[in-house]
C-alpha positions as CSV (number, residue, x, y, z in Angstrom):
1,X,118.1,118.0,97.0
2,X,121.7,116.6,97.4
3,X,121.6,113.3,99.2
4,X,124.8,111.5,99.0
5,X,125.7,108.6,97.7
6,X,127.1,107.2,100.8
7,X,124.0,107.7,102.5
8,X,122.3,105.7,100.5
9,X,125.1,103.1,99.9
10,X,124.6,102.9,103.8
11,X,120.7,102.8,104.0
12,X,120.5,100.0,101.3
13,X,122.9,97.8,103.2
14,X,120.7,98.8,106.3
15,X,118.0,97.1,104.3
16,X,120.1,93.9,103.9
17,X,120.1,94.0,107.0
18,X,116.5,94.2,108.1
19,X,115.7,91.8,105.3
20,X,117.9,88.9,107.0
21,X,116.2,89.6,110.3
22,X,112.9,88.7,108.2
23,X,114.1,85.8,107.2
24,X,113.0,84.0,110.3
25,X,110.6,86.2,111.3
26,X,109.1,87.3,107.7
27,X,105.3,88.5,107.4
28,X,104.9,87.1,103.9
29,X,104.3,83.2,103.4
30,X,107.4,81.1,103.0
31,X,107.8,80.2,99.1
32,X,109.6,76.1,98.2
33,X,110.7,77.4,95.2
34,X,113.3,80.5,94.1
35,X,110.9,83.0,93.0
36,X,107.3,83.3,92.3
37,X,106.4,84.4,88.7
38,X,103.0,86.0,88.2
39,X,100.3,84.8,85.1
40,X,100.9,87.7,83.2
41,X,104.8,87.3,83.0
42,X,105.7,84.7,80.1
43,X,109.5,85.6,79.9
44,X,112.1,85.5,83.2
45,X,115.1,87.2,82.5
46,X,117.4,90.1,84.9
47,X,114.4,92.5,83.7
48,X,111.9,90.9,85.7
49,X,114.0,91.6,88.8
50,X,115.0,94.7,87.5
51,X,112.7,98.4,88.9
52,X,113.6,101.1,87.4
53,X,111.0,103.5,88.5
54,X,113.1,105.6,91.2
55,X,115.2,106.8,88.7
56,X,114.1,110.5,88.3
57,X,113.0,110.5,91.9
58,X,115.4,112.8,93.2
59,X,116.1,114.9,89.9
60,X,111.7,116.1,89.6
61,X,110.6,118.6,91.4
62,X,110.1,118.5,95.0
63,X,106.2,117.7,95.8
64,X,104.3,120.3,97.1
65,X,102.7,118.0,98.8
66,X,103.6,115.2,101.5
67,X,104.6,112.1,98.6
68,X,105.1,108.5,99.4
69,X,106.9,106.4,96.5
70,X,106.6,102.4,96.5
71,X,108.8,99.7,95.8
72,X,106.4,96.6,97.0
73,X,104.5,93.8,95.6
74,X,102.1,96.3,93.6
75,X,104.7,98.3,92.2
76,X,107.3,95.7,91.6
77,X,106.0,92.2,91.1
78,X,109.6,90.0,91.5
79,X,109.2,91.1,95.1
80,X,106.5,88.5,96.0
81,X,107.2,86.0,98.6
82,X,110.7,88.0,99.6
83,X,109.6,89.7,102.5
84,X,110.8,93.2,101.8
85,X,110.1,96.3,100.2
86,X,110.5,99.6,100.7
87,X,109.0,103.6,100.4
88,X,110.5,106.6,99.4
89,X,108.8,109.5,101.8
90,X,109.3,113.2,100.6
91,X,108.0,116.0,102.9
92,X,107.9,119.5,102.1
93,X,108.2,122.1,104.8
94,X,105.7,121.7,107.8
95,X,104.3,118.6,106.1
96,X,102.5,115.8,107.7
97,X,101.9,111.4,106.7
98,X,99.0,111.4,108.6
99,X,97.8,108.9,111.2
100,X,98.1,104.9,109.6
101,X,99.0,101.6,110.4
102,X,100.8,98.6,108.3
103,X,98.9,95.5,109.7
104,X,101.9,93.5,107.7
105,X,104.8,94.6,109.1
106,X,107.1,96.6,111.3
107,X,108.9,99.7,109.6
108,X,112.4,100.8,109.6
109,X,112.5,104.7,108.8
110,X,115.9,106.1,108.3
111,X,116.2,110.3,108.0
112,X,118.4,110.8,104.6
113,X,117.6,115.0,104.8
114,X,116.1,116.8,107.3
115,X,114.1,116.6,110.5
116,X,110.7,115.0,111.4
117,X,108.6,114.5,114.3
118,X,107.7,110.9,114.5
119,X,105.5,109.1,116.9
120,X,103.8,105.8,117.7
121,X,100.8,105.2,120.1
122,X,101.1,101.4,121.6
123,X,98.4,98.9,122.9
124,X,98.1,100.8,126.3
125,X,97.6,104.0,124.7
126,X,100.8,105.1,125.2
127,X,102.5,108.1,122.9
128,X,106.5,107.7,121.4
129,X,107.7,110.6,120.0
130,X,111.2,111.2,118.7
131,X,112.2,114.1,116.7
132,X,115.2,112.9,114.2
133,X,117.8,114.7,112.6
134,X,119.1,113.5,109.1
135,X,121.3,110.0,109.5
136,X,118.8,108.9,112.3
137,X,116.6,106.1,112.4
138,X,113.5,104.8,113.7
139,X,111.7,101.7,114.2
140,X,107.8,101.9,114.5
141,X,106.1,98.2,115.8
142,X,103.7,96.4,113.3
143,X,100.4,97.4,113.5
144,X,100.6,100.5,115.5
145,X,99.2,104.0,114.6
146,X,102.2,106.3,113.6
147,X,102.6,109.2,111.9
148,X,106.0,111.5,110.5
149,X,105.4,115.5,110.9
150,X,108.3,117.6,109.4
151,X,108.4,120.3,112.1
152,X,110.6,122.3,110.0
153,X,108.5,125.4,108.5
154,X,111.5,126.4,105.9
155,X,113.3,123.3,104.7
156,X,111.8,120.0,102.9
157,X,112.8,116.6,104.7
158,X,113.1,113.0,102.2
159,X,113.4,109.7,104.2
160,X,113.5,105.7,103.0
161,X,111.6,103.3,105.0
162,X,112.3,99.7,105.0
163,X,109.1,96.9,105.6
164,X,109.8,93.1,106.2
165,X,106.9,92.1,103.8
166,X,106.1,92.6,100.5
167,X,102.6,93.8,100.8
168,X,103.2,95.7,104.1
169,X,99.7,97.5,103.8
170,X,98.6,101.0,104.8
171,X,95.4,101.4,107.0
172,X,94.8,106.1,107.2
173,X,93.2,106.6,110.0
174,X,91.7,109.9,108.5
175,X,90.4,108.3,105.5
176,X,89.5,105.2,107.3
177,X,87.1,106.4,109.5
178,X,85.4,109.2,107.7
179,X,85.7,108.8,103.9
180,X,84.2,104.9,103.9
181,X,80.7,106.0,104.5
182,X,80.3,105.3,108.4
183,X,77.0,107.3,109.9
184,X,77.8,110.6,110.8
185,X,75.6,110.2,114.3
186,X,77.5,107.2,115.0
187,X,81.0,109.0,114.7
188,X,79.2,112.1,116.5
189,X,78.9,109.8,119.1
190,X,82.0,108.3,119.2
191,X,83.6,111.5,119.0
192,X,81.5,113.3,121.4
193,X,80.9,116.0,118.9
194,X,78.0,116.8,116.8
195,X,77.2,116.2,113.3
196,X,78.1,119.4,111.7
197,X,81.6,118.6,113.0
198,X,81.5,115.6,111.3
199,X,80.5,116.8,108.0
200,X,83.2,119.6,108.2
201,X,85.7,116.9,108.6
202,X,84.8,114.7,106.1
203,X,84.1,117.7,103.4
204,X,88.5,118.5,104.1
205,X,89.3,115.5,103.2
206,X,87.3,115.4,100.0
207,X,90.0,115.5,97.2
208,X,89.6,118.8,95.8
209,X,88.7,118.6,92.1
């Protein structure tokens, strides 16, 4: 896929951006001193700000698969106490992120290639949905479930997302509530369904071996 250069040129000053707004408002503890340097790390030099891990992003072949790529705290240590990171989010054609929260921090999506269906449910229950074109952007609140469909059956969609926190977190709803070993009569209930529904459900999103 062909993304230009001054897309992303653009995006990553977008990111600038959003980082400065976190600056006042940032999810992640305020640090007294320049940087935080973990144990493990007995040498500080440009390396240790240094990821080189999206390099062959874009020149692998295209998941089959919806793919989520990470630059935060995990992935890239020298992020700690900055209040940023970011995710590279790859959807092949008619390709869903499914359901999630980040209890951390807001998200900043912007559509490099592509379209997608996204969507937010707020505190009232209320649904947002936007479908976005490539170049667009869209902002989904801290905390809230969301989810990205590319309703495109033919064509594979990439987009970068932008978190004011290092360790923004990600909460699937799907594996969440039926992968974590909560009674299937209890969700039955809650689902006003039967057990057998519940079992179905839970045996799809068994990773296949």
């Amino acid at each position: 896929m062909d993304i230009s250069m001054s897309k992303l040129e653009f995006f990553f000053a977008l990111v600038l951006a959003f980082t400065t707004l976190h600056m006042v408002t940032a999810g992640d503890a305020d640090i007294t001193s320049d940087f935080l340097v973990p144990p493990n790390v007995t040498k500080v030099d440009s390396n240790f700000f240094t990821s080189t891990s999206m390099r062959t992003l874009l020149k692998a072949n295209p998941p089959t698969t919806f793919k989520v790529t990470k630059a935060s705290l995990a992935e890239f240590p020298a992020l700690n106490g900055r209040s940023v990171s970011f995710a590279v989010l790859q959807y092949p054609a008619g390709s869903v992120n499914p359901p999630h929260t980040h209890p951390h921090s807001a998200e900043l999506l912007f559509l490099l290639d592509g379209a997608l269906e996204v969507g937010f449910v707020d505190t009232t229950n209320k649904l947002f949905t936007q479908t976005l074109q490539a170049d667009d952007m869209f902002v989904l609140p801290k905390g809230l479930v969301h989810y990205q469909f590319n309703c495109d059956v033919k064509n594979s969609a990439i987009a970068i997302s932008a978190f004011g926190s290092a360790n923004a977190g990600t909460i699937s709803v799907p594996t969440t509530v039926f992968t974590t070993g909560i009674d299937n009569g209890i969700l039955a209930k809650s689902f006003n369904t039967n057990i057998a529904t519940i079992q179905a459900i839970k045996a799809g999103l068994t990773p296949k071996a």
